[in-house]
N, C-alpha and C positions, 0 to 999 in steps of 0.2 A: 591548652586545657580543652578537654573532650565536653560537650554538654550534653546532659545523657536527658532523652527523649521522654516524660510520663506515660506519653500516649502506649510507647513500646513495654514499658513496666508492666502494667495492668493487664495485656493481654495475658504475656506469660505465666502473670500469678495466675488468674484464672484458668489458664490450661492445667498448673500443676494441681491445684485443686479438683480439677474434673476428673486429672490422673488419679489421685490419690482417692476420689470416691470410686474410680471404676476398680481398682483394685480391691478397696475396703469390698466389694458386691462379690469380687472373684473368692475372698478370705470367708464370709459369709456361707458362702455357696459348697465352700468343699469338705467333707468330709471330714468328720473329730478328731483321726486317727492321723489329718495330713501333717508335714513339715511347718507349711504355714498357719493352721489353726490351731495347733499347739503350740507356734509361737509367739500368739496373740494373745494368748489366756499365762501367758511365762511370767512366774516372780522370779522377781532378780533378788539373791541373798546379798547380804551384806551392806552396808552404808555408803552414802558418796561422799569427797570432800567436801569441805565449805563452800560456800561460792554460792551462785545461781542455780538452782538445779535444771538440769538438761530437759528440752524439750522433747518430750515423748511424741511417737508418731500419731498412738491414737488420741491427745492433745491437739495436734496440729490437722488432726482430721475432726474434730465436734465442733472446733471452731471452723472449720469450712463448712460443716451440714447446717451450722447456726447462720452465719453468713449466706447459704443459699437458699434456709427457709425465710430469711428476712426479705434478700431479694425478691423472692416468689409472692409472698406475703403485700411487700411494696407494689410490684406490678400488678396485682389483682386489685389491689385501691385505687391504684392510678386507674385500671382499664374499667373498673366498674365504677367509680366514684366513690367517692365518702359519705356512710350512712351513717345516720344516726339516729 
């Protein structure tokens, strides 16, 4: 049996997440008329089956901007202290 590493976990999420906000910057940036900023603002017709519903990208991207406003937020209490 393989025993799989934390250390090694952690880094790659937050790579994918750095990925996925520099892309969200490239989506932002281009042009209303492009492939990808039209397929950012795209309703989907119709219903899904039962189930869970599928994890949307831009889902999977607010929680990474939530997650690095906290960090950011956390390290600025730490570096300056706690006022109150």
């Amino acid at each position: 049996m393989v025993e799989e590493n934390q250390s090694d976990i952690a880094p790659t999420a937050e790579k994918l997440a750095e990925t996925r906000l520099k892309r969200y910057g490239y989506v932002l940036r281009a042009n209303k008329d492009t492939f990808r900023k039209v397929g950012l603002d795209l309703e989907v017709l119709g219903k899904r089956e039962k189930g869970r519903p599928e994890q949307r990208w831009l889902d999977t991207l607010y929680d990474d901007l939530k997650q690095l406003v906290l960090t950011r937020t956390r390290c600025m209490i730490e570096r300056n202290g706690v006022r109150r």
